[in-house]
C-alpha positions in Angstrom: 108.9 133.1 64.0 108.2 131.0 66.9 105.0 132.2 68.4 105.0 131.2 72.3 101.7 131.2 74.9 103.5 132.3 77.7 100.5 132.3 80.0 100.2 128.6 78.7 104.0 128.2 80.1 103.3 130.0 83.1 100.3 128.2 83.9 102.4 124.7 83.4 104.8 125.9 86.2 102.3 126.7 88.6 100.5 124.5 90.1 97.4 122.2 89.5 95.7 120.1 91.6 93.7 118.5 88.7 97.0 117.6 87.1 100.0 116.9 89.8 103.4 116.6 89.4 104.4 112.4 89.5 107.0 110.6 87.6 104.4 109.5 85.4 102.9 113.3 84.6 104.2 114.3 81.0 106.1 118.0 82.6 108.3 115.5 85.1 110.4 115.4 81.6 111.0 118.8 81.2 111.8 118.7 85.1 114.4 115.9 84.9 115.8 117.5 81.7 116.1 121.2 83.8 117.6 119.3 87.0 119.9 117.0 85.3 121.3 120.0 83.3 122.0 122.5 86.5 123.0 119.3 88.6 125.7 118.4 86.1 127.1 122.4 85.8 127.2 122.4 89.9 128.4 118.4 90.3 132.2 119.3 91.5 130.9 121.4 94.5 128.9 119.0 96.7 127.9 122.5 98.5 126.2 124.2 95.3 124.9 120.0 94.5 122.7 120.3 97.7 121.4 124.1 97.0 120.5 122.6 93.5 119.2 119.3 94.1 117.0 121.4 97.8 115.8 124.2 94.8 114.0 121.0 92.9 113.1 119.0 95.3 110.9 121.7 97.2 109.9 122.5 93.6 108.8 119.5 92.9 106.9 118.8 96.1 105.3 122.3 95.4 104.4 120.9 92.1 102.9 117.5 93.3 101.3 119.6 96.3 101.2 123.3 96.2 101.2 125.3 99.5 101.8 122.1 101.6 105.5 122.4 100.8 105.7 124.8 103.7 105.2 121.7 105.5 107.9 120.0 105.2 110.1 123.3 105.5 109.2 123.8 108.7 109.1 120.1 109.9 112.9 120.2 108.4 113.4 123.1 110.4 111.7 122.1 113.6 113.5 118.5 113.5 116.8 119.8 112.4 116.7 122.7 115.7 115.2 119.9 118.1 117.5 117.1 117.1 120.7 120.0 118.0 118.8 120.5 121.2 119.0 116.9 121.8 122.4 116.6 121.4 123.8 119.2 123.3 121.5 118.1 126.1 123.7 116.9 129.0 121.1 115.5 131.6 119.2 112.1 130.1 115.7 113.7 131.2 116.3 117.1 129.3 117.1 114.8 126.0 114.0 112.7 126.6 112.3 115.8 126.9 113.1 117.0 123.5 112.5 113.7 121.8 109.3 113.3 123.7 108.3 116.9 121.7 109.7 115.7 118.5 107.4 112.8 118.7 104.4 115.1 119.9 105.3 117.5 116.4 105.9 115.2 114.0 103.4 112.8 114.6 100.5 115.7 115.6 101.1 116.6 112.0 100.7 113.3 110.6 96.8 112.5 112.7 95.9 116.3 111.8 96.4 115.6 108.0 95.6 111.9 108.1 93.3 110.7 111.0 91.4 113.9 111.9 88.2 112.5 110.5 88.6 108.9 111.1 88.2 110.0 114.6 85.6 112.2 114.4 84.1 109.4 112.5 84.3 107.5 115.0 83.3 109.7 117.9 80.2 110.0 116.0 79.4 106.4 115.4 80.4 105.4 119.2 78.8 108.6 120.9 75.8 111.0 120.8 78.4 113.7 120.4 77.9 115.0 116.1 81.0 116.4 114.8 81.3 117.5 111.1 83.5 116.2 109.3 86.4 118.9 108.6 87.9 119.0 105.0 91.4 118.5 104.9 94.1 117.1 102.4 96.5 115.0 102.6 100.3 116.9 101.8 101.2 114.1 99.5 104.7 112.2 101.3 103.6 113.0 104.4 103.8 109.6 106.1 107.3 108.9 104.7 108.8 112.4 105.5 107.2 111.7 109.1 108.8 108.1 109.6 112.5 109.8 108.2 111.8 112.9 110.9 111.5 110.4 113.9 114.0 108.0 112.4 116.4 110.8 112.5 115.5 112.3 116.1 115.2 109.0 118.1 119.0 108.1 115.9 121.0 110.9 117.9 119.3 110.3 120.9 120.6 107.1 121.1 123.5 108.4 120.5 123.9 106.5 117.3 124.2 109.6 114.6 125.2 113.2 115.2 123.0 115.6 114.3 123.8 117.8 110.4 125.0 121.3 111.2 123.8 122.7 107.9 120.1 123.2 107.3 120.6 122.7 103.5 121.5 119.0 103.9 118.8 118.0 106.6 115.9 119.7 103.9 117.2 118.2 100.9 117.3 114.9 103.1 113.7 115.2 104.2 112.8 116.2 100.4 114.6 114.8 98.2 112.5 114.7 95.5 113.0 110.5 93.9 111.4 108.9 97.2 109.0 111.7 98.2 105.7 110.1 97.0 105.8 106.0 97.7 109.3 106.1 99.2 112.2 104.1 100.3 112.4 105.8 103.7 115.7 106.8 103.7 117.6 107.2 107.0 120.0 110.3 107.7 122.9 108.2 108.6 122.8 106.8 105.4 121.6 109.7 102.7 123.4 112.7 104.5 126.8 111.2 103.9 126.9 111.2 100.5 126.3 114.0 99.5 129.4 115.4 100.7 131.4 113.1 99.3 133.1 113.9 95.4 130.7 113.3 92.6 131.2 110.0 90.6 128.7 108.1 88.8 130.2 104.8 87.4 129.3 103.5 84.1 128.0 100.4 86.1 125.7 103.2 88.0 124.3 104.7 85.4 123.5 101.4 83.4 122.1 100.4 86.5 120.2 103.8 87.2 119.1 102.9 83.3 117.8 99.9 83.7 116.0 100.7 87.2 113.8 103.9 85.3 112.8 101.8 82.6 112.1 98.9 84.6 109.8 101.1 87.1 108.2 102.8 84.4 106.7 99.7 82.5 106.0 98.2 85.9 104.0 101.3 87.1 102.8 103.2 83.5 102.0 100.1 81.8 101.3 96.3 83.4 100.2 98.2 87.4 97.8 101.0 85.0 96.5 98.6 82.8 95.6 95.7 85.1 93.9 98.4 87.3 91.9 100.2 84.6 90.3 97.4 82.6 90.1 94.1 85.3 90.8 95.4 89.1 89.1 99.0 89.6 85.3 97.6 88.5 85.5 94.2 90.3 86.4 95.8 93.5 83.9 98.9 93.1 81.3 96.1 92.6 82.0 92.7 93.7 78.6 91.4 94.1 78.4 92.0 90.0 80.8 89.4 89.6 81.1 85.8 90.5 84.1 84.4 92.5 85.9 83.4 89.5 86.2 86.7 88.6 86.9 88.1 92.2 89.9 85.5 92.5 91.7 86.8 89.3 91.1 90.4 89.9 92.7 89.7 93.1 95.9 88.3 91.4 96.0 91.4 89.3 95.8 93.6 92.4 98.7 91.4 93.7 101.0 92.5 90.8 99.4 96.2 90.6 100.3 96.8 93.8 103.5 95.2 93.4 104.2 97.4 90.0 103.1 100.2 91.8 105.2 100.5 94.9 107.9 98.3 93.2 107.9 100.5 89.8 108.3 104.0 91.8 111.1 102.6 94.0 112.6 101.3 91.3 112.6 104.6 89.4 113.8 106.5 93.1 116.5 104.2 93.5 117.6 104.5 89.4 117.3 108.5 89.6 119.5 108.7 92.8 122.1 106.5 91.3 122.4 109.0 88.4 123.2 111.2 90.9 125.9 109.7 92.6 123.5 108.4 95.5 122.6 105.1 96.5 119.6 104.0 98.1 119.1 100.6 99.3 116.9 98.2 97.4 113.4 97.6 98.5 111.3 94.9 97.1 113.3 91.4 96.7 110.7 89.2 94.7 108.1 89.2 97.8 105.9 86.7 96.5 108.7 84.1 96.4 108.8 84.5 99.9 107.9 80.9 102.0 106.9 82.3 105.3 105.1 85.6 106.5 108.3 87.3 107.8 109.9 86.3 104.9 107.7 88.4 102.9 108.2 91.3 105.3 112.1 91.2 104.9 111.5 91.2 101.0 108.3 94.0 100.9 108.6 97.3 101.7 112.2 96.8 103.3 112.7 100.3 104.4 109.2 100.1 105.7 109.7 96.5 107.9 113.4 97.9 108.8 112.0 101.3 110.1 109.1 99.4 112.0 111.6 96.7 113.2 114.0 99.2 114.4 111.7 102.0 116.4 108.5 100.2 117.3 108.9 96.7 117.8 112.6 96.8 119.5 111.1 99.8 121.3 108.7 97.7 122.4 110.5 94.8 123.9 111.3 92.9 120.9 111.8 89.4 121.2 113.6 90.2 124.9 110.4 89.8 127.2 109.2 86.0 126.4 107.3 84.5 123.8 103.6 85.7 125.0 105.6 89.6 124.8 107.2 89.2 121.5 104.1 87.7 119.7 102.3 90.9 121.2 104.6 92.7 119.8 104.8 91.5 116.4 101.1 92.0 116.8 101.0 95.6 117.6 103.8 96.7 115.3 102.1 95.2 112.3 98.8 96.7 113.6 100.7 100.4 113.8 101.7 99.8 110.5 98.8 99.5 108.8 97.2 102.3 110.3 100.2 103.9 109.0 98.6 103.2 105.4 95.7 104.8 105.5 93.0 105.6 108.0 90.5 103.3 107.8 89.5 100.7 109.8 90.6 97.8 106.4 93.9 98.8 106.7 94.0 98.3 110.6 92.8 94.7 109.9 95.1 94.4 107.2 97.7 95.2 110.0 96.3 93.1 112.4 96.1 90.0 110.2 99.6 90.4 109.5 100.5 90.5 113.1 98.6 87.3 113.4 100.3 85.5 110.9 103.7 86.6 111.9 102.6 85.3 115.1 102.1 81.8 113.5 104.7 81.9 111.5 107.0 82.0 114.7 104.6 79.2 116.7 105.2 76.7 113.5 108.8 77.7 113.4 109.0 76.4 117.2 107.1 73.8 117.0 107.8 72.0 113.6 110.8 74.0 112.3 112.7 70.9 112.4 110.8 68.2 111.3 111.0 67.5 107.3 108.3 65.5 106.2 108.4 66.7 102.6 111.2 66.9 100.3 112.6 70.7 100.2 111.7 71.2 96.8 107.9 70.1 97.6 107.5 71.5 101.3 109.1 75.1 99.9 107.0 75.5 97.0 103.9 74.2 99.1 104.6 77.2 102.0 105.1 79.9 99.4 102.1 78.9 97.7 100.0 79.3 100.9 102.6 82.4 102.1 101.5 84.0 98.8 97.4 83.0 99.1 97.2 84.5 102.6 99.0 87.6 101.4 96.4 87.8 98.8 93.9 87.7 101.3 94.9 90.7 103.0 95.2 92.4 100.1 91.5 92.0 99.6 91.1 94.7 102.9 93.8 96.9 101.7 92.4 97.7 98.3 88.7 97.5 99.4 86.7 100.8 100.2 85.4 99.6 102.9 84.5 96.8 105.1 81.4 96.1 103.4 83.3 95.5 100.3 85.7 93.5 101.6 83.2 90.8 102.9 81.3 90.9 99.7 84.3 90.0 97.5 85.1 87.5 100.2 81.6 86.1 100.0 81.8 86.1 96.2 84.9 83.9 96.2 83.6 81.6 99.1 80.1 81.2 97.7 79.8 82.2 94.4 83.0 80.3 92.7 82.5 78.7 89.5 84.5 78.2 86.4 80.8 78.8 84.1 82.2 81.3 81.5 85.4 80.9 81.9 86.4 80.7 78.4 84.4 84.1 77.6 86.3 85.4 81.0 90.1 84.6 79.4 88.7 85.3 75.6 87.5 89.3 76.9 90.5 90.1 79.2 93.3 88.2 77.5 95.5 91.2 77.8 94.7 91.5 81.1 95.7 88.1 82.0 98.5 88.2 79.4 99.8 91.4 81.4 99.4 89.7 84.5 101.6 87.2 83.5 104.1 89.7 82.6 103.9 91.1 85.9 105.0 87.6 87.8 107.4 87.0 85.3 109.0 90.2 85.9 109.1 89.6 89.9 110.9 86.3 89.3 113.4 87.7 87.4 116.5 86.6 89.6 119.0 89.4 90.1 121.9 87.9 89.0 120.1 88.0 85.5 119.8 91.6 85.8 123.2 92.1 86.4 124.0 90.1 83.6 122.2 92.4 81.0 123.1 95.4 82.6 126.8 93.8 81.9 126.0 93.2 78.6 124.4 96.4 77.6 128.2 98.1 78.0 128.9 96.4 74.8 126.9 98.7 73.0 125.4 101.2 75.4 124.0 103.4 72.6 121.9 101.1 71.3 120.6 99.3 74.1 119.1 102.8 75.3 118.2 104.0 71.9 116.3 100.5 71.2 114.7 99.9 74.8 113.2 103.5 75.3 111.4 103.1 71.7 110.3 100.0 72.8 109.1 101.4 76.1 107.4 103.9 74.3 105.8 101.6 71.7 104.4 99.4 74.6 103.3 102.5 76.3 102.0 104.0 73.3 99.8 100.6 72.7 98.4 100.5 75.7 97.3 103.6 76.5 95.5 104.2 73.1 94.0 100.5 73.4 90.2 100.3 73.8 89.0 99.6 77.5 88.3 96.0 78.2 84.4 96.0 78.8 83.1 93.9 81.9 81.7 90.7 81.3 78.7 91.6 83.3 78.6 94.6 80.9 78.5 92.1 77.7 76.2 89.1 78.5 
């Protein structure tokens, strides 16, 4: 007789804010194997696919958030009335408006649950007014589910999409449950469409989808949590502990965790949806390969770069108002964006610094795009080397807590470099720097390669799964029961 702790089961499907719901949380398994199961029973009727996949995706958000799914029913309900409004609007004036209100809603939410304190922060450093600070979480996706809202609002006012006449589709668009925590942002015109069209999943997709899980998984469970745990975490909590050695290769880690991490999860969106007869568009092409600045923004984040492309920095002018206007521009959209991050005055300079070297990038372009001085192999590999160096060095704001960190570790690298104990350094985090190999080798895999083994895995499809997820779950297995890598500081 099976004896079962039904509070034990009941307590799992709740909610728990010490224990979230995320693709890497051990219950997302008994979720996928629950979804899968009712999505395949309901896959012929693309109505009863949509009431499913809404029922799971709210259910996951409420398990990743709790109560703050209400959110994003109502801003699915406010955005999905308002866009209507917009439509059927005849007179230019009434539809700007209603967009002008959309705007005003979607992004009052975001600075309520986002920004509230950084300006009461700064109200109290920049004024005699005191203002406690209030406490307020974050709904997690917010800042993607935001971006998709006004995407979708400011698309049928310009007349470019019509707005979805069933509410089912617009939340299961605005929730869909892959992409809610670190993205793509998806666009209405292109999600909405397919799910009422006949469900089909190729062998192709499904190797694909395969490939892409695994793939994201090991990129994001294994080389991003690893790196972070045992080299990047301490250095950057305490950069003045370490010399600039040190600083410099737990900076290259951070540039392949972050990579693994918003990588790995798109990777693993992108794989789920294609299970499900969805296709999302691929967002990281190899980013570090990239030879200019806005080369790297058309390979990082490519639904972020396309969204701010498409509504800030065309809104603003574009390139269409003269050089001194479309640097300004570049500028302010970068700027926007990575306030969009987070709210702290690292990720505005992160922004800004981005602006400025997209800004460069464009003077050199004009003023020595075509001289060649160097041979193309030399000249290329010299740019990316520099392209990837300066991204580094915004990354250094980006992960840092604060300012004061940021020029510490800075300092550290400028002032304090030296190769003294460098042996001891590669002899105490050789997995570290053996997994941060890994992680560049994987981002220069080129994609025709993947094709070529997800080709090859039709041969024998059975045992390609059955042999890579035991060896996913060997590696993972390894390095999660692995000791922690002690600090040098911590051992001499």
């Amino acid at each position: 007789m099976i004896n079962i702790d039904w509070n034990s089961v009941q307590n799992q499907l709740l909610y728990d804010a010490h224990n979230p719901l995320l693709f890497n949380n051990g219950f997302f398994v008994y979720f996928m194997v629950a979804f899968i199961l009712f999505y395949y029973l309901f896959r012929k009727n693309y109505k009863h696919r949509a009431i499913v996949l809404t029922l799971f995706s709210l259910y996951f958000f409420y398990k990743a958030s709790g109560s703050f799914v209400g959110i994003v029913i109502l801003s699915a309900f406010f955005n999905f009335g308002i866009s209507n409004l917009i439509f059927k609007a005849k007179k230019k004036s009434l539809k700007q408006f209603f967009l002008f209100w959309s705007v005003i809603f979607n992004l009052g939410l975001l600075f309520y649950f986002k920004y509230t304190n950084f300006f009461i922060d700064l109200v109290n450093n920049f004024t005699v007014l005191k203002f406690d600070p209030l406490h307020i979480l974050l709904p997690i996706g917010i800042s993607f589910f935001t971006f998709e809202n006004l995407s979708y609002t400011i698309d049928v006012y310009r007349g470019e999409i019509e707005p979805e006449k069933k509410i089912v589709n617009y939340l299961l668009f605005l929730s869909f449950f892959p992409k809610l925590v670190m993205g793509p942002i998806v666009r209405a015109s292109d999600f909405i469409p397919q799910l009422k069209k006949e469900y089909f999943v190729s062998d192709s997709d499904f190797s694909k989808g395969f490939y892409l899980i695994v793939t994201g998984l090991i990129k994001k469970l294994i080389i991003s949590d690893y790196i972070s745990v045992n080299l990047v975490n301490y250095v950057f909590d305490g950069p003045n502990l370490h010399n600039g050695f040190e600083c410099l290769m737990a900076l290259y880690g951070y540039a392949i965790v972050i990579y693994c991490d918003f990588s790995g999860y798109s990777d693993v969106a992108i794989g789920i949806s294609k299970w499900m007869g969805i296709t999302i568009p691929t967002n990281f092409l190899s980013p570090y390969q990239s030879k200019s600045v806005s080369e790297f923004w058309r390979r990082w984040h490519i639904s972020l770069s396309s969204w701010l492309r498409d509504y800030l920095y065309i809104s603003m002018g574009g390139n269409r108002k003269g050089k001194f206007r479309t640097n300004l521009n570049l500028f302010l959209t970068m700027l926007i964006g990575g306030f969009w991050h987070g709210a702290s005055l690292n990720f505005i300079i992160w922004g800004a610094l981005h602006g400025i070297g997209l800004a460069i990038n464009k003077l050199w372009n004009t003023l020595f795009g075509k001289f060649r001085i160097l041979p193309k192999v030399v000249a290329n590999f010299l740019f990316a080397l520099i392209t990837f160096h300066f991204v580094c060095f915004c990354w250094i704001f980006f992960k840092a807590s604060n300012l004061d960190t940021a020029l510490q570790f800075i300092h550290q690298i400028v002032y304090q470099f030296t190769f003294d104990g460098a042996y001891e350094y590669f002899e105490n985090y050789k997995y570290v720097v053996i997994m941060i190999a890994i992680g560049f080798s994987i981002h220069i895999i080129p994609d025709n390669f993947q094709e070529k083994i997800i080709e090859r895995q039709k041969r024998f499809p059975l045992v390609y799964y059955v042999i890579v997820m035991m060896l996913f779950i060997t590696l993972y297995s390894f390095f999660k029961s692995a000791e922690p890598v002690m600090p040098i500081y911590l051992q001499f």
